[in-house]
N, C-alpha and C positions, 0 to 999 in steps of 0.2 A: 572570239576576237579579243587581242589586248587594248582595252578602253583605260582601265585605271588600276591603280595599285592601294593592294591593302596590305595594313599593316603587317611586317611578322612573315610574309609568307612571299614568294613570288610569283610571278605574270608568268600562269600558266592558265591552262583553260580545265579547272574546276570535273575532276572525274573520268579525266579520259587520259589515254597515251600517246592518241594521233596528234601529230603535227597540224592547226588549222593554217590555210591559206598564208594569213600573215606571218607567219612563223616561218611558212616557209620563204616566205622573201626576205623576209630578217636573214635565214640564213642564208640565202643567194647574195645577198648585200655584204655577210661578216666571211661569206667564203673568196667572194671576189675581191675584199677588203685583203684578206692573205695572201692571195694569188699575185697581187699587185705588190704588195712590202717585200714578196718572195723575187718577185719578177726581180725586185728593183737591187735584191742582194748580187744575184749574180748576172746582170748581164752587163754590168761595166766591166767586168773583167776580161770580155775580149775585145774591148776596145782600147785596152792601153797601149799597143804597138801601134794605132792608129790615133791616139789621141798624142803619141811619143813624137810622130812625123807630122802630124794637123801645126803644133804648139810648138815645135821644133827645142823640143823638152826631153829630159832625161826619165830613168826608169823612176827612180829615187823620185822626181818629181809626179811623175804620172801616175805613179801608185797611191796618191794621196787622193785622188778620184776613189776610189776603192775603201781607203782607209779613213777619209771622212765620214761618209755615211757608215760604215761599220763601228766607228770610236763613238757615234751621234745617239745611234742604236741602244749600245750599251751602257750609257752614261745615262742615259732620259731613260729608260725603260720602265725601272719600280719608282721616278721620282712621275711621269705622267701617268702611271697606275694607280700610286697615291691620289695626286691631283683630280683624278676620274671618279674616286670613292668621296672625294670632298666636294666637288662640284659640281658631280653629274654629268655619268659615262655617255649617254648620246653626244651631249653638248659639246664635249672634249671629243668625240670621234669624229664630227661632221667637222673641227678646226683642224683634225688631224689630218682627213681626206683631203680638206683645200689644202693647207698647206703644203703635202705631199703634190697636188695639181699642180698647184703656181709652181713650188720651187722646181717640177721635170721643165716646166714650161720655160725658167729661168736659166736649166740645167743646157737644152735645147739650142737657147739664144746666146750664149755665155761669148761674150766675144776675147775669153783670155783665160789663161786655166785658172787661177786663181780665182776669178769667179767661179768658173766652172765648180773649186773644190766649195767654196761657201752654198753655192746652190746644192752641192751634194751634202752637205751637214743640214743644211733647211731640209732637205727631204729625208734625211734619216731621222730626224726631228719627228715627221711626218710619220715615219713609218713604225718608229717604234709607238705613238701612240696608238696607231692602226694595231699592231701587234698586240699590244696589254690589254686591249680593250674586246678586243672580240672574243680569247675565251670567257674575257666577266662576263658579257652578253649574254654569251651561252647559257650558263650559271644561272643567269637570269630570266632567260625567256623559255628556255625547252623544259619539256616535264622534265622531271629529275630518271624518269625511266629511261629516256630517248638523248641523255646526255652525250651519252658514249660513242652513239650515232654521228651526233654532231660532232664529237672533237675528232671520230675518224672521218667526217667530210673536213675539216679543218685541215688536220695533218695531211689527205689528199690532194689540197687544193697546194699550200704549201711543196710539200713535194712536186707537183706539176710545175710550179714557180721556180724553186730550184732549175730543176731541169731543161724547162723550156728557156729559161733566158741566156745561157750561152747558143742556142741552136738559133734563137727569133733575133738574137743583138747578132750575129753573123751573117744572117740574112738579111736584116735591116743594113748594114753595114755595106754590105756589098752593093746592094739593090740602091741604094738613097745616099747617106752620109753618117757618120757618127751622128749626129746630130739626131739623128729618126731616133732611137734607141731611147733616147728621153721624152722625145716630141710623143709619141706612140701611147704616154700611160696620160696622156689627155680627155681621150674621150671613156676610157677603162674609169679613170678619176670621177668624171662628173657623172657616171653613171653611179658606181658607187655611191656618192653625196647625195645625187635624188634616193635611191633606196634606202640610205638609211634616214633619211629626212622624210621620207613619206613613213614607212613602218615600223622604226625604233620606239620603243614605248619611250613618253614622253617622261623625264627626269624626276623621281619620284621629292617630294620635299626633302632638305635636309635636315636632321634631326641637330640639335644644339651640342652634340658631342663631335658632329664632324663640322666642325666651326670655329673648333679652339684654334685654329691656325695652321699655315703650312710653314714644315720645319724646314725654314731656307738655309738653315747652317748645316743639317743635316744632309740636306740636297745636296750642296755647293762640295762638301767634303764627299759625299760618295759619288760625284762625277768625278772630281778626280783625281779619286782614287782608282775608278775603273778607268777614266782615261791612260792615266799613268801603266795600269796593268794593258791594256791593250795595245798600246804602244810598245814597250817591252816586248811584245809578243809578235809584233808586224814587223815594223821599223829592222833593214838589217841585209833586209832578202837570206833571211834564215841565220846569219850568223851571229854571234853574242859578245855584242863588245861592251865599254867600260858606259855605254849609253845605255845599251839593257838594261844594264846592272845598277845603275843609278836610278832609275823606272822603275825597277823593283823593289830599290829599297824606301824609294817616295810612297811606293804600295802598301811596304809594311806600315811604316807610318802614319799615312792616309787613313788606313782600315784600324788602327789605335784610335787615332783620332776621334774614327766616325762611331764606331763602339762606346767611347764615354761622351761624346757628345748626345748620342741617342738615350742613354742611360739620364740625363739632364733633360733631354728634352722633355716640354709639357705636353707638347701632341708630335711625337717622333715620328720620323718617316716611317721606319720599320720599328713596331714593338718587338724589342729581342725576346719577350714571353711568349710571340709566335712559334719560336724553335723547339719550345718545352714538350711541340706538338711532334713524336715522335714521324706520325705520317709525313709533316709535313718537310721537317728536318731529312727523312731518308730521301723523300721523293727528289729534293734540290740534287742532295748526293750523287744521287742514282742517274740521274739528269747532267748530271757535269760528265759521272765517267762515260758516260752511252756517247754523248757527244763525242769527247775526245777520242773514242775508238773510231767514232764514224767518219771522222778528222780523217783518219790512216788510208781509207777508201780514194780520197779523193789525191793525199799527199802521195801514197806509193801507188799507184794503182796507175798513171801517165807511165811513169819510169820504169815501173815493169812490162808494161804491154809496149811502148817503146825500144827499151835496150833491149831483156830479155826474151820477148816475143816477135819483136821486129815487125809489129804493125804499125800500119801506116796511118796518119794523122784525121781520119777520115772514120778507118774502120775504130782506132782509139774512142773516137768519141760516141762512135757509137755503142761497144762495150758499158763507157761510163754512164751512157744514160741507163742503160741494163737496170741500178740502181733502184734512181730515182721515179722508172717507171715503174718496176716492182712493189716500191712504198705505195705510189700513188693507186695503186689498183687495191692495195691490202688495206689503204685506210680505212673505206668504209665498214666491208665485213670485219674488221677487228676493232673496229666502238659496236657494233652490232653484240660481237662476242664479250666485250666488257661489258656491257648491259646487261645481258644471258646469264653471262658464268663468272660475274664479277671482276674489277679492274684489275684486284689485287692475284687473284689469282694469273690474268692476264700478263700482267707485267713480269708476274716469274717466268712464264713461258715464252715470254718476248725475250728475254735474258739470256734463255738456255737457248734458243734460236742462235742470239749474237754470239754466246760464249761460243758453240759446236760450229757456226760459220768461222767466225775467226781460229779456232784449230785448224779446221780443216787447208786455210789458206796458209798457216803455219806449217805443215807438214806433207801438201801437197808438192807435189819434186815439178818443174817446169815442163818435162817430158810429157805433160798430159795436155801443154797448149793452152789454148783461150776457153775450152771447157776445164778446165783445173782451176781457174781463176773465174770464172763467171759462172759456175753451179754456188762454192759458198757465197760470194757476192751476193748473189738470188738471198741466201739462206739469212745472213745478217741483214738484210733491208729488210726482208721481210719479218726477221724478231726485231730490227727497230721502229716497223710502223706498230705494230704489235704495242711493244712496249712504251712508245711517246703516245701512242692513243690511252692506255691504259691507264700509265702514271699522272697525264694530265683529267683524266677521269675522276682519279681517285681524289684526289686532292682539291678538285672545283666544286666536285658531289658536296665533300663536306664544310666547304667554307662558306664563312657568315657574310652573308649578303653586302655591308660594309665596309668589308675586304678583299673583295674581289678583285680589285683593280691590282691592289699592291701585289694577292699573289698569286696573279695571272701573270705580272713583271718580274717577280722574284724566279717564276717559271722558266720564262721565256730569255731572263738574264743567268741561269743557269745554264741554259742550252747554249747561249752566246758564248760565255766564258770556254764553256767544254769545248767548241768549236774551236776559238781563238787560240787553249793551251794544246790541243791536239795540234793544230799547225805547224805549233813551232817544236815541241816536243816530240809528236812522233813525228814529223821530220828530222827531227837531232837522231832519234834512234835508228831512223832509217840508214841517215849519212855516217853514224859511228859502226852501226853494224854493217853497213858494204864498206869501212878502212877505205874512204876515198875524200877528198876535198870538194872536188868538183863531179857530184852526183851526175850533173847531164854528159861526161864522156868515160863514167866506170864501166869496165865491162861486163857483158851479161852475167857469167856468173856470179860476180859481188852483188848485182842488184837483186839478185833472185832469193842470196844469203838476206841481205837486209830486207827485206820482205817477209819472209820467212819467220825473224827475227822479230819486228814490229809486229806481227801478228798473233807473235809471242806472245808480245808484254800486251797487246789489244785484249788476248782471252784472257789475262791472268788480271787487268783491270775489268774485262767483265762479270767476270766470278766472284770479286769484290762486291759488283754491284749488289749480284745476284746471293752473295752470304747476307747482305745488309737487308734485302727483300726480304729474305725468309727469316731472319729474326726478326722484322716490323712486322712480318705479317700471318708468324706462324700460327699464331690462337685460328684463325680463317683455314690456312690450308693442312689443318692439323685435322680439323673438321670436316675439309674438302675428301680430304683421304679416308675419313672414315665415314662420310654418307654423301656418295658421287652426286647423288639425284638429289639432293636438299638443296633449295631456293638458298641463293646467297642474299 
């Protein structure tokens, strides 16, 4: 049982590798804790055509439901990761959970959109602390053997979230009112809050180093900086005017700024000495471009089974969950497999998954149909549960218990970023390589070429990732190759 903490070491249960009882509700609490911030990313998004006619509001305005909580995300992420390392991650997880309650509750009753959008920033609020904090948790509470386990129950439960909230907010929608779709993560919430209020080891003292203070200049400037870049990247409906462009150059800036101001700071949000750490410097990397390729899945993957395929709105969605049901089944046995045969070796083979899926979607001709397009699909979900279980493996194994919080957020704001710059980028790549303005009336051939094209540049950004693996981590797999059967 987790009773108390000693020094130097963490809350695990002293000579063994089973999971005891509490454990495992910690992890039923930090998984449904995922499940719910996952929920909550995508199932506003098919309520905007409904929320366009509710508010008798434009796109441009109803997209701010969506880009709230996504801007809320990314701005808070590593500064309430911080915060959680300084004043004690339960305490911060159980304000996250209510938080994330009230503002669906607030989300639910909104009587005008403009609330509607501030309740959706209160619950991004919510959800990014829910996000940073569960894999510290982890870090914290599982043996160091059974870590792997947990981060592919994590990325499982995540990908079912994905997944399941455009199919449950359609359903809700239909059956009840826009309104359900918020109302719905009320009783998901307070369940949550009692689990982790009954079994989260209770907040160990803080030592007199995490005390010198929170860097609010640092904060203040890396939200928004990341504001500013995420805007940039939404703001537009894909195309890039003199407003992008001025958002990006507040970016440059911004991120000057927050670099010598950290370099000042007496207790900085992020110590730039962290990056010295070559693991941890790749893993962010490697995490951004995996992202932005997975980006491409969801940007060209309508438009070709759409134009090119000529399926219907129905059989489409069912294809795209193809996906994210594939990740969710591979989570677990792939932290199993990082445990066994090591993250790092895992992570390369998660890589060669995504690179070899994405060729194949590169060079496969449309003649082959909905199997042509949904065997590599299979193939890259499946190197990216692989690979996101792995990488976040590697990188929580080794971190010092005090830092946890910060880069569990520096993690989980890397995968946001790759997310956000896939968007807008492989979309540009999509739309320049079908030569058309207006992608939803090009003809099938052109969107088959830009498909084609982006899946292109998808495997030549993953084989980047995948050069930067094997130079982080070739002393391991240099070894791997020359004694198969040797305990990593």
């Amino acid at each position: 049982m987790i009773t108390r903490f000693m020094p130097g070491r963490d809350v695990v249960q002293a000579g063994t590798t089973d999971l005891t009882p509490s454990i495992r509700w910690i992890l039923a609490g930090l998984s449904l804790s995922m499940l719910l911030s996952s929920i909550g990313t995508s199932i506003a998004n098919v309520s905007l055509p409904t929320l366009a006619q509710a508010f008798d509001a434009s796109f441009q305005q109803v997209q701010w439901v969506v880009i709230a909580y996504l801007v809320t995300i990314t701005t808070g992420i590593v500064s309430v990761g911080r915060l959680g390392d300084m004043t004690g991650r339960r305490r911060l997880l159980l304000v996250g959970v209510f938080l994330f309650t009230v503002a669906s509750v607030l989300c639910g009753v909104a009587p005008t959109l403009w609330l509607l959008i501030a309740a959706r920033a209160a619950q991004g609020l919510g959800a990014a602390i829910m996000m940073a904090l569960t894999m510290a948790f982890v870090g914290e509470t599982v043996p160091k053997s059974q870590v792997g386990s947990a981060m592919g129950l994590l990325g499982t439960m995540s990908a079912i979230g994905t997944a399941l909230g455009p199919s449950l907010g359609g359903m809700l929608i239909s059956e009840f009112s826009w309104r359900a779709i918020f109302l719905i993560n009320l009783p998901l919430g307070l369940l949550i809050f009692l689990l982790a209020y009954r079994f989260l080891p209770v907040d160990r003292p803080r030592q007199q180093v995490d005390r010198l203070g929170f860097d609010h200049a640092g904060t203040l400037l890396l939200a928004l900086t990341l504001a500013a870049y995420t805007l940039a990247m939404t703001i537009g409906r894909g195309s890039f005017g003199p407003r992008n462009l001025a958002l990006l150059v507040a970016t440059l800036l911004g991120a000057g700024l927050f670099l010598f101001a950290e370099t000042r700071a007496e207790s900085p949000l992020i110590r730039l000495t962290m990056f010295r750490n070559p693991l941890l410097s790749a893993s962010l990397i490697m995490s951004a471009l995996v992202s932005t390729v997975m980006m491409a899945t969801l940007v060209v993957g309508p438009f070709y089974l759409s134009r090119t395929l000529g399926l219907h709105a129905a059989l489409i969605g069912l294809v795209l969950s193809v996906g994210p049901l594939c990740a969710a089944l591979t989570g677990v046995p792939a932290g199993r497999l990082a445990d066994r045969l090591g993250p790092q070796r895992m992570t390369v083979l998660g890589l060669i998954g995504i690179a070899v899926g994405a060729f194949l979607l590169s060079v496969i001709p449309a003649t082959l149909g909905i199997y042509g397009y949904t065997a590599p699909l299979i193939v890259i979900t499946v190197g990216y549960a692989l690979f996101q279980t792995a990488n976040n493996t590697a990188v929580m194994t080794d971190t010092r218990p005090e830092q946890r919080g910060v880069i569990s957020g520096l993690l989980n704001l890397s995968r946001n970023l790759g997310l956000i710059t896939g968007a807008s980028v492989m979309g540009a790549v999509f739309a320049a390589a079908s030569s058309t303005i207006d992608i939803t009336t090009a003809p099938p051939d052109a969107v088959a070429i830009g498909m084609r094209v982006t899946f292109a540049v998808a495997a030549v950004l993953t084989l980047v990732a995948l050069a930067i693996a094997v130079a982080t981590y070739r002393r391991e797999l240099y070894g791997w190759a020359m004694a198969p059967t040797a305990e990593s």
